[in-house]
C-alpha positions as CSV (number, residue, x, y, z in Angstrom):
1,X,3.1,-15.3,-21.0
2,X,6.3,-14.8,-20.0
3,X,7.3,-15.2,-15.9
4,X,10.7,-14.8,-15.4
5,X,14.4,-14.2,-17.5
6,X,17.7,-15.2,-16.5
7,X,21.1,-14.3,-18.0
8,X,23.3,-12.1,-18.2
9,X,22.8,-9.1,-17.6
10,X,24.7,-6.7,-20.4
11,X,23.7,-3.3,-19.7
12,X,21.6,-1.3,-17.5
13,X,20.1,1.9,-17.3
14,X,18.0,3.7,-14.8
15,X,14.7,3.0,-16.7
16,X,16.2,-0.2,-18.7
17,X,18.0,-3.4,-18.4
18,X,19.4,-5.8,-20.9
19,X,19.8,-9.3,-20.6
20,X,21.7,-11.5,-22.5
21,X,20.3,-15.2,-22.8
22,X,21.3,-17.6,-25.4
23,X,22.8,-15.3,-27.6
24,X,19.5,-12.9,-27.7
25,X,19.3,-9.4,-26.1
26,X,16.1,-8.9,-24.0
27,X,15.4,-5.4,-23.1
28,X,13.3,-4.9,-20.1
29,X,11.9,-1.5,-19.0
30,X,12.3,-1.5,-14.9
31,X,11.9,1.1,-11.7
32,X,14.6,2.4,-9.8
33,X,13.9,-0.1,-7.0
34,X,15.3,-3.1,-9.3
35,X,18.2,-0.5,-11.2
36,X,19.4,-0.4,-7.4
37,X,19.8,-4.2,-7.6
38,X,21.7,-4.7,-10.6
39,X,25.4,-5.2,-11.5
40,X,26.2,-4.9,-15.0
41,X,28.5,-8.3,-16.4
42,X,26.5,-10.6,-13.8
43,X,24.1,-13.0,-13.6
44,X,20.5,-12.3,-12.9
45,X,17.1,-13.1,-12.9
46,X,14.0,-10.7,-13.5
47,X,10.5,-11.6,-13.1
48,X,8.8,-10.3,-15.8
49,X,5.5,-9.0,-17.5
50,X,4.7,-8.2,-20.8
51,X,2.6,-5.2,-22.0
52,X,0.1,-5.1,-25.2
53,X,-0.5,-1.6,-26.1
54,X,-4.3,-1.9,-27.1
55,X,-4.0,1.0,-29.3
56,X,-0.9,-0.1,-32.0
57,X,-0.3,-3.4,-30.2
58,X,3.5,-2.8,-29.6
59,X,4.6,-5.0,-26.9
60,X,7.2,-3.6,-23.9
61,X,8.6,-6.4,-21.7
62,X,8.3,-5.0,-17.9
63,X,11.2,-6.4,-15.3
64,X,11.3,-6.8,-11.8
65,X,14.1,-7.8,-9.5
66,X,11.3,-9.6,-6.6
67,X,7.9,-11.1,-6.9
68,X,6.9,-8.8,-4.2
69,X,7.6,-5.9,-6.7
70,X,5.8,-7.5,-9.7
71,X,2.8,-8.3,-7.9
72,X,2.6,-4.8,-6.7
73,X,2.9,-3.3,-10.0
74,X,-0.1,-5.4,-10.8
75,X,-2.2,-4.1,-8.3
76,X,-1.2,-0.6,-9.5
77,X,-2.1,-1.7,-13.1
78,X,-5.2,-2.9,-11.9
79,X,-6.1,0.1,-11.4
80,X,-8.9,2.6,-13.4
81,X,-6.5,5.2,-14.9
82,X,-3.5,3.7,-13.8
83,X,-1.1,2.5,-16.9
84,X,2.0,0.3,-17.2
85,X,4.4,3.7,-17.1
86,X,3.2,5.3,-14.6
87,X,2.7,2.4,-12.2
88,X,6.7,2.0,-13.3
89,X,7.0,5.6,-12.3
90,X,5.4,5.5,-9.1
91,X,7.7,1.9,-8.0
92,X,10.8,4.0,-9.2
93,X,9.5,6.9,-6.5
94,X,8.7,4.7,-3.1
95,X,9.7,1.6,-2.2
96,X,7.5,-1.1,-2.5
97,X,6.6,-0.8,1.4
98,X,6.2,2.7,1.2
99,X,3.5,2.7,-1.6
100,X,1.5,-0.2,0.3
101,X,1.8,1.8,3.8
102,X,0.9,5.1,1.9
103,X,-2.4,3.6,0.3
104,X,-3.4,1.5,3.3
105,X,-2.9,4.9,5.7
106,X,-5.0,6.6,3.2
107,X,-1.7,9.2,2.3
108,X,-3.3,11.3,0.4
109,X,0.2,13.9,0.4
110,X,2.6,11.2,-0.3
111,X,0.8,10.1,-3.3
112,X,0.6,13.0,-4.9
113,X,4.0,13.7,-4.0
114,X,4.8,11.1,-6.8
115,X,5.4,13.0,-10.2
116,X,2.5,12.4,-12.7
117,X,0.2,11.2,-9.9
118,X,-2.5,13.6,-9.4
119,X,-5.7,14.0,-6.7
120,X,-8.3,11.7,-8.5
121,X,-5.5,9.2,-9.7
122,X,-4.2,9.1,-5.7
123,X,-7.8,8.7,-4.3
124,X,-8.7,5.8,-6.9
125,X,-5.7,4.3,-6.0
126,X,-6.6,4.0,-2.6
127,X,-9.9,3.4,-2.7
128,X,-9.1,0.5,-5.1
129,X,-6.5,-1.2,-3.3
130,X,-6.6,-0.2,0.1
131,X,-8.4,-3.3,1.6
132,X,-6.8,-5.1,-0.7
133,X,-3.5,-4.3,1.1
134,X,-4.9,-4.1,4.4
135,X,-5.8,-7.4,4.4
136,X,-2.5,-8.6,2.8
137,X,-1.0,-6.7,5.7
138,X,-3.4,-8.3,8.7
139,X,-4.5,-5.6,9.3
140,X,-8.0,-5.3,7.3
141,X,-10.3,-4.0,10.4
142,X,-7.5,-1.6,12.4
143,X,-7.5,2.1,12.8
144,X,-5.6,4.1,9.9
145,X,-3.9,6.1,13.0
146,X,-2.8,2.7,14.4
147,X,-1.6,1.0,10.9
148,X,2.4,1.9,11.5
149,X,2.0,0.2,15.0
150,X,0.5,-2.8,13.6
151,X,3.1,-3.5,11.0
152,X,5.8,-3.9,14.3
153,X,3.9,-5.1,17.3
154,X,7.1,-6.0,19.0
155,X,8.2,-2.3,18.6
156,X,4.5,-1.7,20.1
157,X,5.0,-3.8,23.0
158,X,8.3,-2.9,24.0
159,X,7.6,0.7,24.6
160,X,4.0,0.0,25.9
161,X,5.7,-1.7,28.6
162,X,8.4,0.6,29.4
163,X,6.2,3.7,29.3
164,X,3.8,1.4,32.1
165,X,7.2,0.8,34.2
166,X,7.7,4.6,34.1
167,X,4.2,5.3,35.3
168,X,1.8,5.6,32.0
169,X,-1.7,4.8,32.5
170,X,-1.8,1.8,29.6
171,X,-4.6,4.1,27.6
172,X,-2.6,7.1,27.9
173,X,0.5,5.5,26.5
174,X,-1.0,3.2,23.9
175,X,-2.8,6.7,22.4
176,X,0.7,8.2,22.5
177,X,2.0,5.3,20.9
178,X,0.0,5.1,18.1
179,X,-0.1,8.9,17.4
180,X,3.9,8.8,17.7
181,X,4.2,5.9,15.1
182,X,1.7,7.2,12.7
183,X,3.9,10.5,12.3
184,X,7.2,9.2,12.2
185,X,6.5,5.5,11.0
186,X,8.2,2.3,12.1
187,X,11.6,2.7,11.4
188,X,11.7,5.0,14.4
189,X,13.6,3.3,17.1
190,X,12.6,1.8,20.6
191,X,14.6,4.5,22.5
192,X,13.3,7.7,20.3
193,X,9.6,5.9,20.2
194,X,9.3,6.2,23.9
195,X,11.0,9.4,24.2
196,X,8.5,11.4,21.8
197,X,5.6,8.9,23.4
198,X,6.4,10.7,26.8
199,X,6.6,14.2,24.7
200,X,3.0,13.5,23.2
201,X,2.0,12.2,26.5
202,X,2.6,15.0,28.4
């Protein structure tokens, strides 16, 4: 109904934004992730989404600070079991990247991790959405071991062919690789990637 608000915005709140426009006060309920975004007295715009309770039909107004994070909340909502608040909750826990890398990886721990996210409600969540996000990723047919690697293939490269230059067979060190980047993720650097890929390696 509604897709987006601009104005300014008049107050904020960890879990709450208000936004002036025209003279009216629209409160918006929103994660951390867009709280982190905000400055209170400026200008903004918030993608939004609008909630029916099917039980009393009050209506909350949802607000996100990307399209990438309203889309994701979405998905989440999509979900069997999975409600407005606490696919909120879990946006205001992990960062939008972390929650699709988590589900695609099949993260079990990290889920659950996420207050008010239990074993059956992680385990639909990923057997819901993770193709879903695997294929919005490229990566729909890869290796759950391999995901983190795919997700920076120049970061892949780079120490493929430096661990070859140092004397890796190219099996040994794409294994190492890809057991490397599926502990520590990849934000890890080039330098410490090769340096715990000759660790795992050896």
């Amino acid at each position: 109904m509604y897709a987006y608000i601009t104005g300014k915005l008049a107050h904020r709140a960890p879990a709450v934004a208000v936004i002036e426009n025209n003279g009216i006060g629209y409160e918006l309920r929103i994660s951390l992730q867009t709280y982190s975004q905000l400055q209170e007295g400026a200008a903004c715009k918030l993608y939004t989404y609008l909630h029916i309770n099917s039980n009393d039909f009050s209506q909350t107004l949802f607000g996100f600070f990307s399209e990438d994070e309203k889309s994701l909340f979405l998905m989440l909502i999509s979900v069997s079991g999975v409600g407005a608040g606490t696919a909120l909750n879990i946006l205001s826990s992990l960062s939008a990247q972390e929650i699709r890398e988590a589900i695609a990886r099949e993260d079990l721990r990290t889920l659950q991790n996420i207050k008010g996210i239990g074993s059956k409600t992680a385990q639909r969540l990923i057997l819901e959405l993770k193709d879903k996000i695997r294929k919005e990723e490229g990566v729909a047919a890869v290796e759950k071991a391999s995901f983190a690697a795919i997700i920076n293939p120049q970061l892949q490269s780079e120490a493929l062919a430096a661990l070859m230059i140092m004397g890796v067979a190219k099996p040994a060190a794409e294994k190492s690789i890809a057991a490397v980047l599926k502990k520590f993720g990849s934000d890890i650097s080039l330098e410490e990637l090769i340096r715990q890929a000759l660790k795992t390696g050896g």
